[in-house]
C-alpha positions in Angstrom: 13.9 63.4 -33.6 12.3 63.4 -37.1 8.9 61.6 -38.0 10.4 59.4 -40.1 12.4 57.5 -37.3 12.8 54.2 -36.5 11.9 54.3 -33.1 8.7 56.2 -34.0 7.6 53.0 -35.9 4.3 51.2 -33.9 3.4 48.1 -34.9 0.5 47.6 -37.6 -1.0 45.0 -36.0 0.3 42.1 -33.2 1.4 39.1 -33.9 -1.4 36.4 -35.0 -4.0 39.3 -35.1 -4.8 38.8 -38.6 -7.2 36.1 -39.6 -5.6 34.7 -42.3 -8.3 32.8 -43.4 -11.1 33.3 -46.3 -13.6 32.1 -45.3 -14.7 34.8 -43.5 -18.4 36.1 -43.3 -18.6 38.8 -45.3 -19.5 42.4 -43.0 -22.5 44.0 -45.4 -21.4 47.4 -43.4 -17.5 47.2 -45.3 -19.6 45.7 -48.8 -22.1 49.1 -47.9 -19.2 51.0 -47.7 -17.0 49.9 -50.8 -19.8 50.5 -52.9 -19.5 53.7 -52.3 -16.3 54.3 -53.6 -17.4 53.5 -57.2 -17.0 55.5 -59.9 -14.1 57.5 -61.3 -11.9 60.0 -59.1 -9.5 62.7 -59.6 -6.9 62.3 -57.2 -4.3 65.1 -56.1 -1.4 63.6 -54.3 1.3 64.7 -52.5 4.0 62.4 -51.5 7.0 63.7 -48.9 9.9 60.6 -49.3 12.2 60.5 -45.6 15.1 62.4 -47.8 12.9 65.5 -47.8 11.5 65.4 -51.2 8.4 66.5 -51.7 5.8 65.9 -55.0 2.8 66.9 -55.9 0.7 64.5 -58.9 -2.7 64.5 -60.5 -4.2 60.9 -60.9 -7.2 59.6 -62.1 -8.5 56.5 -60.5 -11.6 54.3 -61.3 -13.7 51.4 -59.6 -15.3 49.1 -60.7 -17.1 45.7 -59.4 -18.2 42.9 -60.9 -21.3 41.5 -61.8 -20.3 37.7 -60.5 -17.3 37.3 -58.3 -15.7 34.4 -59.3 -14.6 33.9 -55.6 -15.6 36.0 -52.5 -18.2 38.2 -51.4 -17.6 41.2 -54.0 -14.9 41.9 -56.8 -13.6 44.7 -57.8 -10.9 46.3 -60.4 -8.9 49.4 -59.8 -7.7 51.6 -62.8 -5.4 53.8 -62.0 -3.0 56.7 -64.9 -2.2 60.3 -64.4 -4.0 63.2 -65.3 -1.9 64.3 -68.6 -2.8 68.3 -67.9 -0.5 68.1 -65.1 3.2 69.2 -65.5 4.6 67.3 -62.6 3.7 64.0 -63.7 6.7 63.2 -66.2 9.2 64.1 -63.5 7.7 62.2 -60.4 7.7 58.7 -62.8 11.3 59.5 -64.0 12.9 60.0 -60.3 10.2 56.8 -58.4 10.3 54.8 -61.3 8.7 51.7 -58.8 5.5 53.9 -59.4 3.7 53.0 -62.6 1.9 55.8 -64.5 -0.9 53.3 -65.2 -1.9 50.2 -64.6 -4.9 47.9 -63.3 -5.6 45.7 -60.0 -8.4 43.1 -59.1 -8.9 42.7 -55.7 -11.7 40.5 -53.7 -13.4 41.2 -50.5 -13.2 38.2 -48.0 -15.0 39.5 -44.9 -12.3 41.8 -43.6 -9.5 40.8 -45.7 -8.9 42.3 -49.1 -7.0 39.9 -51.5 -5.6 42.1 -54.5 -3.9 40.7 -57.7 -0.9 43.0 -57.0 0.5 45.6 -54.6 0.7 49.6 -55.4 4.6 49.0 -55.2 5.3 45.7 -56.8 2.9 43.3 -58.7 3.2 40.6 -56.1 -0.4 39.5 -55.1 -1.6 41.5 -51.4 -3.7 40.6 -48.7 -5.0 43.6 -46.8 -6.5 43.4 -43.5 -9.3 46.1 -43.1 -11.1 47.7 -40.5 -14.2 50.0 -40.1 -14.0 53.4 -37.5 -17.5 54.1 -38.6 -19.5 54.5 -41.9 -17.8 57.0 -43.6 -14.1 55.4 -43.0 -12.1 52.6 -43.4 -8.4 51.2 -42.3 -6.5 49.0 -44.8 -3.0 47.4 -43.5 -0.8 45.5 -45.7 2.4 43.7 -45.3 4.6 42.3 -48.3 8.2 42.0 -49.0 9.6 44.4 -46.7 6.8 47.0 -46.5 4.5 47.8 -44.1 1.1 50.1 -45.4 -1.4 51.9 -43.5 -3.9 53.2 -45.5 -6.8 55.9 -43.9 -9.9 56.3 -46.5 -12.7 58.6 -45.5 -15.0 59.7 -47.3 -16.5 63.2 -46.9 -20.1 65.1 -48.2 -22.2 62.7 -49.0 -19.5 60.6 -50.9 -18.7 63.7 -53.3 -14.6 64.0 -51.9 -13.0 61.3 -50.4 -9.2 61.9 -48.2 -6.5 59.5 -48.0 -3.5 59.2 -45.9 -1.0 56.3 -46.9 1.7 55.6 -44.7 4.6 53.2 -46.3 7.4 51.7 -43.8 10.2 50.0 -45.5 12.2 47.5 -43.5 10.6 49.2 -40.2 11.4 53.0 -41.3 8.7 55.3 -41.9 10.2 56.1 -45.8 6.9 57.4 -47.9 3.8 59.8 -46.2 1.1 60.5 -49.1 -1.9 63.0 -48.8 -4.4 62.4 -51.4 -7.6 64.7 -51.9 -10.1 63.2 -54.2 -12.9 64.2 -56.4 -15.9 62.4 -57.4 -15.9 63.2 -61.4 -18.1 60.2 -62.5 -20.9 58.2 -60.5 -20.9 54.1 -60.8 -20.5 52.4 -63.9 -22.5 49.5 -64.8 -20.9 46.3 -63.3 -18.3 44.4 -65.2 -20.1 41.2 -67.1 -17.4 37.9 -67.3 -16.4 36.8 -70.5 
């Protein structure tokens, strides 16, 4: 039976599980442990697709938070384009072209809920439920249009490398496993001051 199976699929969370609302307390620990993650990274991917193709792709990836959330607890914005010194990258965005080489997301922390300005695989605003294992990792799930996400972030010696493993079920089949081994290359920026 392959990995990628139907039947293999276990629910991401059950029904009416998710608070849906904002108003949430925010949980310092998850604001601790977002902080954390600022800076910029260097992220190298793999991605094996349930056909059996297999990529690998340099990307750089940057956080940033804002000086004075306009809503929320904290606010952040994601920059994300690849890392031009790597030969695979024209190919990947030719045969996925639902990835985008570059691009930028907002997202707000609500207590446990995440509320981006867009999804990694379509620009349709995402709310992403998220949940601590301990202090060096976190869980994000998100559901929109027909996918599924389960996202695993740790991060490892003293916040130098971080490792994530994104799982992506489409329509309830496991379609899209990505292993991503990251690289602290730059420490915080200043926060981001609204115009």
């Amino acid at each position: 039976m392959s990995l990628f199976s139907a039947k293999n699929r276990i629910p991401l969370t059950a029904p009416g599980a998710v608070n849906q609302s904002p108003s949430v307390n925010v949980d310092s620990n998850l604001r601790r442990w977002f902080a954390r993650n600022l800076g910029l990274w260097r992220s190298k991917r793999q991605y094996l697709f349930n056909d059996n193709q297999v990529f690998h792709l340099d990307m750089n990836l940057k956080m940033e938070t804002f000086a004075e959330p306009q809503a929320g607890e904290t606010r952040y914005r994601f920059s994300w384009w690849p890392d031009e010194s790597n030969q695979h990258s024209e190919a990947f965005f030719a045969r996925k072209p639902w990835y985008e080489r570059s691009g930028v997301m907002e997202a707000t922390l609500w207590g446990h809920q995440l509320q981006r300005s867009r999804g990694y695989l379509n620009t349709d605003p995402v709310r992403t439920s998220l949940r601590q294992v301990d202090e060096h990792e976190t869980i994000l799930e998100s559901h929109y249009q027909q996918w599924d996400i389960l996202e695993h972030i740790r991060l490892v010696d003293q916040d130098r490398y971080r490792y994530r493993a994104i799982y992506s079920w489409e329509n309830g089949e496991l379609v899209i496993v990505e292993h991503h081994h990251e690289i602290r290359v730059e420490d915080p920026l200043p926060p981001i001051q609204d115009a």
